[in-house]
N, C-alpha and C positions, 0 to 999 in steps of 0.2 A: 443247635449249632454251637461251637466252638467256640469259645471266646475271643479265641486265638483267630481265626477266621473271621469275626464281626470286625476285628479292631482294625483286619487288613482291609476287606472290604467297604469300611468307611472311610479311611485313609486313602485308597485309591479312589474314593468315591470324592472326595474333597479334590485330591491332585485333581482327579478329572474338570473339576466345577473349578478351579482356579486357569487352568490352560483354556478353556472354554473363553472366560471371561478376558484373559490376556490375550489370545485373541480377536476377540470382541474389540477389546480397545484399542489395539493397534492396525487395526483394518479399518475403523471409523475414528481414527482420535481426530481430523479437522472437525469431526460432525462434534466432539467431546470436549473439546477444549479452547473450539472459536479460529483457532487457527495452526496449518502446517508447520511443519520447521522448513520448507520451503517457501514461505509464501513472503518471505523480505525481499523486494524488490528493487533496484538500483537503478534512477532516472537518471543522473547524472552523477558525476565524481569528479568534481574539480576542474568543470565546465570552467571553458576561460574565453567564450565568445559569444556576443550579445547576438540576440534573437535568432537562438538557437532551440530546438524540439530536442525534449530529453529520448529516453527508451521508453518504448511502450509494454504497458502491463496489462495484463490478459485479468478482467476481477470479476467474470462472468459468475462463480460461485460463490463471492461475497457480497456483504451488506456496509463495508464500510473498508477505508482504509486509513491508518494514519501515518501521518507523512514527514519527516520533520525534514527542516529547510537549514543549510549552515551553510554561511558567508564568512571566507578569510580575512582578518585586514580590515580593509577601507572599500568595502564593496558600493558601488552605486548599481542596485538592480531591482527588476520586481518578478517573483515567479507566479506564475498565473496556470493554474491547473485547467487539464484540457479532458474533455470526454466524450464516449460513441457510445449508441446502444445497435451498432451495423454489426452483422454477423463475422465480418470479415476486420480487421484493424483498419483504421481511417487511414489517411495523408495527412498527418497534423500539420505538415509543413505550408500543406497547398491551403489555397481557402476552402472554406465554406461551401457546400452547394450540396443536390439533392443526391449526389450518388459520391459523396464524401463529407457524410454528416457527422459534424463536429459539435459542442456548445462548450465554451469558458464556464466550469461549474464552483458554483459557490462553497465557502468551506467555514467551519466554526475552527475559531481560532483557541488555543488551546488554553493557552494564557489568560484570555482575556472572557472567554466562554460568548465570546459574539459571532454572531455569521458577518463576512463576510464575501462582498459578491464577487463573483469570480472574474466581470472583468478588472476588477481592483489589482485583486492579488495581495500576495504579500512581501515584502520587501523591508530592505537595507538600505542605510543611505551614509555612516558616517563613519560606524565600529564593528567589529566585526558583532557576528550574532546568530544565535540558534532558536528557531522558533518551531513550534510542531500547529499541524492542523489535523483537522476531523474531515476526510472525505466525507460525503453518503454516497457509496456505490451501489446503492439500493437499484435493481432494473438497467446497469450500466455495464455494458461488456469492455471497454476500454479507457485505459486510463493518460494520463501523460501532465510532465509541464512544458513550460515555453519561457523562456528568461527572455526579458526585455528590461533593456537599459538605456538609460540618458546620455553614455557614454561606454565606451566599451570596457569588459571586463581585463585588467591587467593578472598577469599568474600573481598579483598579492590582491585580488578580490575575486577568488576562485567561488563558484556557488555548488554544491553540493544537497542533490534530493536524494532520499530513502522512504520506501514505503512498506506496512507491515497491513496487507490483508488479513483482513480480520471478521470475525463475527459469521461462520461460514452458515450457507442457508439451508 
């Protein structure tokens, strides 16, 4: 065969095996990279009223999410992360009970590399502050917070949640 013939033949034969694979990776990148370029989540955004439910977030194909929590000013508040494993998104707002099952879930704090339990929460009380946590959304179809405060949130102690699912399964 032609030399001239080999060189295109392999050439095409590579284009081929390169489109293949860019393919490949843009049809699985959450599976390839842990997480979507959709998968940032916005709970709240300068949330200014106490004991208040953020947005809920759908983390049925992740193992984790991280969350980071920011307080304007002179915040007095605690957010407290909320979770379902119901097929359907809960009531965060309502209680508790068998056919709107909720649990306050514990979270490692990022900073300090300790779990914390999720009735605690985390909170602000003096300066403002930016703190990130480690969900595990391992087995957990929904996610959320809940701000509660000692006093109510003024627009100069705004709270602000962000969450970036991650670790897809």
């Amino acid at each position: 065969m032609n030399k001239k013939i080999k060189l295109i033949l392999v050439a095409l034969l590579i284009l081929m095996v390169a489109l293949l694979v860019y393919t490949f990776i843009a049809t699985n990148k959450k599976n390839i990279i842990g997480f979507s370029p959709d998968s940032v989540a916005v709970i709240f955004n300068s949330a200014t009223s106490s004991s208040v439910v953020g947005g809920i977030v759908n983390v049925k194909d992740y193992s984790s999410a991280v969350c980071s929590v920011d307080w304007d000013v002179n915040p007095t508040s605690t957010v407290k992360f909320v979770g379902s494993i119901q097929s359907s998104a809960p009531n965060f707002k309502a209680a508790q009970s068998s056919t709107n099952q909720f649990e306050y879930l514990s979270f490692t704090d990022m900073r300090t590399g300790s779990v914390v339990a999720g009735t605690t929460g985390v909170s602000a009380s003096t300066t403002a502050d930016h703190k990130m946590v480690l969900l595990n959304a391992s087995n957990i179809s929904w996610i959320s917070a809940i701000i509660n405060t000692s006093s109510a949130i003024t627009t100069t102690g705004r709270v602000s949640v962000n969450c970036i699912k991650s670790n897809a399964r």
